[in-house]
C-alpha positions in Angstrom: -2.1 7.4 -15.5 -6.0 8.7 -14.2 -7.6 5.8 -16.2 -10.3 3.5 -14.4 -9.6 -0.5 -15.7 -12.5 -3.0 -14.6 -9.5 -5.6 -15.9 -8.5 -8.1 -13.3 -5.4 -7.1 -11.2 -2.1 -7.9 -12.7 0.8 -9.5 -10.4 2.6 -6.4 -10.8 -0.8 -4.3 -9.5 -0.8 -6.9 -6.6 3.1 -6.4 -6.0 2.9 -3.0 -6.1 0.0 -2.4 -3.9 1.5 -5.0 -1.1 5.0 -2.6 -1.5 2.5 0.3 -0.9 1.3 -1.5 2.7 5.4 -1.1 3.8 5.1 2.6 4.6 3.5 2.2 7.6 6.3 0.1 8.6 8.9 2.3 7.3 7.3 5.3 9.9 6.6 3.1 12.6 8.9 0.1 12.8 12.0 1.6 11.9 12.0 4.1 14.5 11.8 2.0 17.6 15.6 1.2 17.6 15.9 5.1 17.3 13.9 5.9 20.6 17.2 5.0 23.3 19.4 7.4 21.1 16.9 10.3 20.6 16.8 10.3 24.6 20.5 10.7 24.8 21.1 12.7 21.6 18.3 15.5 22.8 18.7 14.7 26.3 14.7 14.2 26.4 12.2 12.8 28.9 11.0 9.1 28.2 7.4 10.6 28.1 8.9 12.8 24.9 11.0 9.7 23.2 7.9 7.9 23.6 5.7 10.3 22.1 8.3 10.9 19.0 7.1 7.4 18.3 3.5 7.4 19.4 3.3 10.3 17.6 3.4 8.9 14.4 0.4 6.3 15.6 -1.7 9.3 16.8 -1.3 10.9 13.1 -1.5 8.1 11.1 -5.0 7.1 12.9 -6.4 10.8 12.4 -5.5 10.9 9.0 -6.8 6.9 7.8 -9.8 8.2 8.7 -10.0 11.5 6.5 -8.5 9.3 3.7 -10.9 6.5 3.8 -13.4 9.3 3.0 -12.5 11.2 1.0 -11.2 8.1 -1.5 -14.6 7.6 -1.4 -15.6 10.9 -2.9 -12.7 11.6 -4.9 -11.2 8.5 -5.8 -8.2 6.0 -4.6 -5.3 6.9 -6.7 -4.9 10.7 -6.1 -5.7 10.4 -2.2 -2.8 7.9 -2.6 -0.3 9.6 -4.6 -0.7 12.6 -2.2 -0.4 10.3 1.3 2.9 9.1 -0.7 4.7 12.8 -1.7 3.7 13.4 2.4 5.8 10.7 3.9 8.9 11.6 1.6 8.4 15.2 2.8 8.0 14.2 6.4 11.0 11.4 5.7 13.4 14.6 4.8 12.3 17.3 7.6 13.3 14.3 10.1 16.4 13.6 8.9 17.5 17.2 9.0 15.6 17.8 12.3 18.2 19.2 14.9 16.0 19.5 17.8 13.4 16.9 19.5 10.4 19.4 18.5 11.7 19.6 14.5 12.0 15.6 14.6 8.2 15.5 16.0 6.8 17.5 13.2 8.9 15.7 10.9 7.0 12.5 12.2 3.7 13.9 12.0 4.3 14.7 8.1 5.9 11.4 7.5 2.6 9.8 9.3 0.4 11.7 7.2 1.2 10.1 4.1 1.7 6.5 5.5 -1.9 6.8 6.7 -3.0 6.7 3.3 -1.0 3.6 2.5 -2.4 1.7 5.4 -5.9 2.7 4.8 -6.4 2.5 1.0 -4.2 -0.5 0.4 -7.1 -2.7 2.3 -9.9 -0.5 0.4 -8.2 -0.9 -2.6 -7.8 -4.5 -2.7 -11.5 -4.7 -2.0 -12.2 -2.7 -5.6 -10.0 -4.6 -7.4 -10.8 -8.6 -5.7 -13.8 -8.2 -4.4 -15.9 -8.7 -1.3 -16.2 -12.9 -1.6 -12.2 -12.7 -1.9 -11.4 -9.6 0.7 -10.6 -12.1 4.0 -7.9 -13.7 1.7 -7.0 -10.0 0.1 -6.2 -8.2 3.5 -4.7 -11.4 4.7 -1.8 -11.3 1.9 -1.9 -7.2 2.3 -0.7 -7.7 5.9 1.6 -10.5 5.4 3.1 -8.0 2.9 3.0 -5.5 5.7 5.0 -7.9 8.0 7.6 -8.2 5.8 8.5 -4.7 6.6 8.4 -5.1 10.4 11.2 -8.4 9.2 13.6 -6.0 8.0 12.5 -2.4 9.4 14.1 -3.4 13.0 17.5 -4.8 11.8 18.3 -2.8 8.9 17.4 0.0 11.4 19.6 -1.0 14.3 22.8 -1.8 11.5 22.2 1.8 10.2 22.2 3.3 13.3 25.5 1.4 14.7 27.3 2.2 11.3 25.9 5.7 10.5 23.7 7.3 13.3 20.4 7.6 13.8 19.3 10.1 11.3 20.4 7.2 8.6 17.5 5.4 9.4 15.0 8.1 7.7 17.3 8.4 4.9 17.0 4.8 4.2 12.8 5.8 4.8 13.4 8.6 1.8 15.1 6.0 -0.3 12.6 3.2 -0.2 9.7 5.6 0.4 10.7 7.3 -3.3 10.8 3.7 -4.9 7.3 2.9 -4.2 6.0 6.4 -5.0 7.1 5.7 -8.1 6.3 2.0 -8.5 2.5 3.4 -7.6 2.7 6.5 -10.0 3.6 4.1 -13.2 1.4 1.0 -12.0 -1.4 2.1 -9.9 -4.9 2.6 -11.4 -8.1 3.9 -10.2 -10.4 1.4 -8.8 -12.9 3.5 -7.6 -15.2 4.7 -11.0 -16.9 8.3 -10.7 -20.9 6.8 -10.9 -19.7 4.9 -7.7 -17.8 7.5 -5.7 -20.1 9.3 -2.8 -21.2 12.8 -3.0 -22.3 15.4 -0.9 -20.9 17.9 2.1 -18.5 16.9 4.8 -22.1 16.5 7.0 -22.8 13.4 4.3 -19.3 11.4 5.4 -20.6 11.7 8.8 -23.7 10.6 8.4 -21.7 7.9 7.1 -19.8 7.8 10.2 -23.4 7.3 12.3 -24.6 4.6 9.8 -21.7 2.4 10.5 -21.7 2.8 14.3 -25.1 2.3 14.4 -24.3 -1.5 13.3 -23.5 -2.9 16.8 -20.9 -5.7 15.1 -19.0 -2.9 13.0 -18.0 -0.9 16.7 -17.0 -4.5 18.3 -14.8 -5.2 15.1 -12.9 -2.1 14.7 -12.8 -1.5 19.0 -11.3 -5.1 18.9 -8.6 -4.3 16.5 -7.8 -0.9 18.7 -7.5 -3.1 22.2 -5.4 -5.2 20.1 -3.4 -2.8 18.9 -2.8 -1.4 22.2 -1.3 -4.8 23.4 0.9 -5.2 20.4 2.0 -1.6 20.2 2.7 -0.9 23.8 5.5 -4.3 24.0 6.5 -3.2 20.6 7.3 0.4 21.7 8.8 -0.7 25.3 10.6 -3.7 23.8 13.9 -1.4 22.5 14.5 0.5 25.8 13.9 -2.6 27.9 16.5 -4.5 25.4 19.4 -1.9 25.2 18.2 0.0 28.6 17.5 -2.2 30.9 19.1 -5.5 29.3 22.3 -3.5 28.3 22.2 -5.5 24.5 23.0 -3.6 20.9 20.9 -1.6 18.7 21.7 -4.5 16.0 21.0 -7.1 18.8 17.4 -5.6 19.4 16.5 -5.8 15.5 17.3 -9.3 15.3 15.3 -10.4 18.2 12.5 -8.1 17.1 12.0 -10.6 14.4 10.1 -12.7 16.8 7.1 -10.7 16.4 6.7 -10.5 12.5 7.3 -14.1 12.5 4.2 -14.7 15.0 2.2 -11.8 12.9 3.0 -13.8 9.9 2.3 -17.0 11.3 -1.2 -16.1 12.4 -2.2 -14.4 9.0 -1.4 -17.4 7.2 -3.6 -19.0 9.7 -6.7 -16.7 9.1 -5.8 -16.9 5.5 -6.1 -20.6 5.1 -9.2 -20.7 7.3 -10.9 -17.7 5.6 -14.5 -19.6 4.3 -13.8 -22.4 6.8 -14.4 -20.5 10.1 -16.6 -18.1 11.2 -14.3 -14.5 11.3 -16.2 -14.1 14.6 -14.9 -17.3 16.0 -11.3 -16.4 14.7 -11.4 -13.1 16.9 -12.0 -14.7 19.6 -9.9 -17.4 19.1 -7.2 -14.3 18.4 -7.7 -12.4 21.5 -7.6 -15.6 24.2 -4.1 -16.6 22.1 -3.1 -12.4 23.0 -4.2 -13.1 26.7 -2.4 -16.1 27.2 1.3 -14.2 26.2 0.3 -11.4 27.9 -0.2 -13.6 31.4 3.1 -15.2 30.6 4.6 -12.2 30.6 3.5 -10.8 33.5 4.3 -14.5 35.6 8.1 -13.7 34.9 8.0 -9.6 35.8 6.2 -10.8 38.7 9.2 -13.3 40.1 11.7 -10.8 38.7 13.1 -13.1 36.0 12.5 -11.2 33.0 15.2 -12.1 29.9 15.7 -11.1 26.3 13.1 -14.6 25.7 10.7 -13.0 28.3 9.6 -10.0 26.2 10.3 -11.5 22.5 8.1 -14.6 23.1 4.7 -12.9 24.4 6.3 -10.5 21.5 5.6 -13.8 18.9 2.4 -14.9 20.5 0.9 -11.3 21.0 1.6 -11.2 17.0 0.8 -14.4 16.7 -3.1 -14.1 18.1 -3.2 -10.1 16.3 -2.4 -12.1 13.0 -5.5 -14.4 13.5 -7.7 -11.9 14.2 -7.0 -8.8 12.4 -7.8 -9.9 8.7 -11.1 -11.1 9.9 -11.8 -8.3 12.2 -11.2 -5.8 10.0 -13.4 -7.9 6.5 -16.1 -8.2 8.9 -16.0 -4.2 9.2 -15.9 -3.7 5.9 -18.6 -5.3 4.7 -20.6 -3.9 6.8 -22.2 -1.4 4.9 -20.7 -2.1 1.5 -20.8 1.4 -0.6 -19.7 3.0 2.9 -16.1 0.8 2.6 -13.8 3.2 2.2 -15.1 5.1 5.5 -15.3 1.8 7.3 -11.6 0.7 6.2 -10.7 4.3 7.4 -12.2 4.3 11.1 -11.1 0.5 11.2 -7.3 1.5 10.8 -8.1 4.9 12.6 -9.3 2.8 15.8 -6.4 0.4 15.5 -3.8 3.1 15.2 -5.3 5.3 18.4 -5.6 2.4 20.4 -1.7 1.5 19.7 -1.3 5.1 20.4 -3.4 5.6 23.4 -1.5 2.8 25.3 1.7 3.5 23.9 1.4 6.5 25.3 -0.1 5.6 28.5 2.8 3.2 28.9 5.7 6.6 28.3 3.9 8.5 31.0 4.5 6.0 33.5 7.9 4.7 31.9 10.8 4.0 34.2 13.4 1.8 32.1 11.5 -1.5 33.8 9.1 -3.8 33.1 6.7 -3.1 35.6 4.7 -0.3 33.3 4.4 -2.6 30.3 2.8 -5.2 32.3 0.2 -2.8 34.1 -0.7 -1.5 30.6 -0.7 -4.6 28.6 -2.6 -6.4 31.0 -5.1 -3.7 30.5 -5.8 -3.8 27.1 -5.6 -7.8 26.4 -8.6 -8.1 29.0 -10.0 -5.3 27.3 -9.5 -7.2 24.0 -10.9 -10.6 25.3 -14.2 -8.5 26.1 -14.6 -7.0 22.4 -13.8 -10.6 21.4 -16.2 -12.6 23.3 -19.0 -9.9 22.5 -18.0 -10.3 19.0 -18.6 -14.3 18.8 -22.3 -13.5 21.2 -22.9 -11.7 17.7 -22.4 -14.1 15.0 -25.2 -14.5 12.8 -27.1 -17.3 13.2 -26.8 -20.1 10.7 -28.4 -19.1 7.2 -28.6 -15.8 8.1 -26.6 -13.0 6.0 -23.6 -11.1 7.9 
């Protein structure tokens, strides 16, 4: 299965590739019911359960970006296939891992391989659809990849109240080996030889200075990482303030964590109905002031001490919600950028957006107390942060007639 088709995609390519965009839920959504219990199972810091699951953002940004180039040299498929055999490797070493260090390194593998399938789903579905069609494309790639934040949080919660918590990465193995396979048998080579870069390691980062030398490619993808940091900072503090601080179930936690899919759904059918219609730069913007506006919500009610299950999982909705609207467009706009550069651009686009999750993530853990007062400092942060890359974004909009 190395051939190269120039055939249009078949709906089992396009089902195939969307099941591929689940891994990175599967490394990073299933695990945040996990984080209370790996504190008391290891008896660990909240710095080190935090960083169990930041961990796995840290990786996964590092290693998009070595994937989006080196798919560009060496083609899509086998940089795929390999990302997939590293997050069932990393899957098993975490299941087995009897100490908090073994269960970090079994992360780090695991986010190794999802990295590809974040990265090269995007890049892919620009080989195989297009540029004209690539808003729409990444729009129906992340709706995919919401369905496995939908399911990630409960099934993980219900495994871990039956089973434990190493269940929840052998349900990971499981569903990772069923789209290794699905991708083995289905998924082709979209990247030819005559078009795949060539050259040293100094020639990707050249490519690497070409595309940040384009001041709208750096306010795209450093929009996508402040964004990131919002989401991924409530996301991460939103299972120890529910079963910590709140005193509710595992189970209970996955359920309400539905509220932010739903919103990150929401908004990507939003961008994908409006791709063609309105600017992508005015859909950032619009993105970022919807983010701001949950975040101040949030912060009203830590502030007069009323802070409910409702309080975290509706900013939870609208923070997805505004992320979904932007995202898509964000992340075309750096894409086209350069155009034979777009594997390297979809790699430092998820690279950015996985750090800045990361960075605030873990900026949040160091400060971490079992309240909401950290989550509010940090997320405050980056959505201001996030309203500057998207204002500066819309001051750059080409001006009407003129190319992107």
């Amino acid at each position: 299965m190395t051939r190269t088709s120039t055939a249009a995609p078949s709906a089992v390519f396009a089902v195939v590739l969307a099941s591929i965009a689940l891994m990175g839920p599967l490394a990073i959504h299933l695990f945040l019911p996990v984080i209370p219990w790996l504190k008391a199972d290891f008896g660990v810091s909240d710095a080190l359960a935090q960083l169990a699951f930041s961990i796995s953002l840290f990786t996964m940004a590092f290693t998009t970006l070595i994937h989006g180039a080196l798919s560009d040299r060496y083609g899509r498929r086998p940089m795929m296939l390999t990302g997939l055999g590293l997050f069932l490797a990393g899957s098993a070493v975490s299941a087995f891992a009897h100490s908090a260090e073994l269960l970090v390194a079994g992360r780090v593998i695991q986010a190794m391989g999802a990295g590809a399938g974040i990265a090269l789903s995007r890049v892919i579905a620009r080989d195989a659809y297009g540029p004209e069609a690539l808003v729409k494309a990444i729009a129906y790639l992340t709706m995919a990849y919401t369905f496995g934040p939908f399911i990630a949080p409960p099934i993980s919660g219900l495994l871990i109240d039956a089973f434990g918590w190493r269940s929840v990465f052998w349900f990971a193995l499981g569903a990772g080996g069923l789209i290794a396979a699905a991708a083995f048998y289905v998924l082709y080579e979209t990247h030819p030889k005559p078009a795949r870069s060539s050259g040293s390691a100094l020639t990707l980062f050249r490519g690497y200075g070409r595309l940040f030398a384009k001041p709208r490619f750096t306010v795209f993808v450093m929009q996508t990482a402040f964004s990131s940091g919002t989401f991924f900072t409530l996301a991460g503090a939103s299972g120890v303030l529910t079963q910590v601080y709140l005193g509710r179930s595992a189970f209970e936690y996955g359920l309400l964590f539905l509220f932010s899919p739903v919103g990150y759904l929401l908004g990507n059918l939003i961008a994908s109905r409006l791709s063609g219609k309105v600017a992508i730069e005015i859909m950032v913007l619009v993105g970022t002031l919807v983010a701001l506006a949950a975040v101040i919500g949030f912060d009203y009610f830590v502030l007069i001490d009323q802070v409910t299950v409702l309080v975290i999982f509706i900013p939870s909705f609208i923070v997805a919600l505004g992320q979904g609207i932007a995202l898509s467009n964000a992340q075309a706009g750096a894409i086209r950028t350069i155009p034979e550069l777009a594997g390297t651009a979809s790699g430092i686009g998820v690279f950015l957006q996985l750090l800045g999750g990361a960075v605030f993530t873990q900026i949040y853990g160091l400060f971490a107390d079992d309240t909401p007062w950290p989550v509010m400092w940090v997320m405050s942060v980056s959505a201001l942060l996030n309203v500057v890359m998207g204002v500066a974004c819309y001051l750059m909009r080409p001006k009407a007639g003129a190319r992107p």
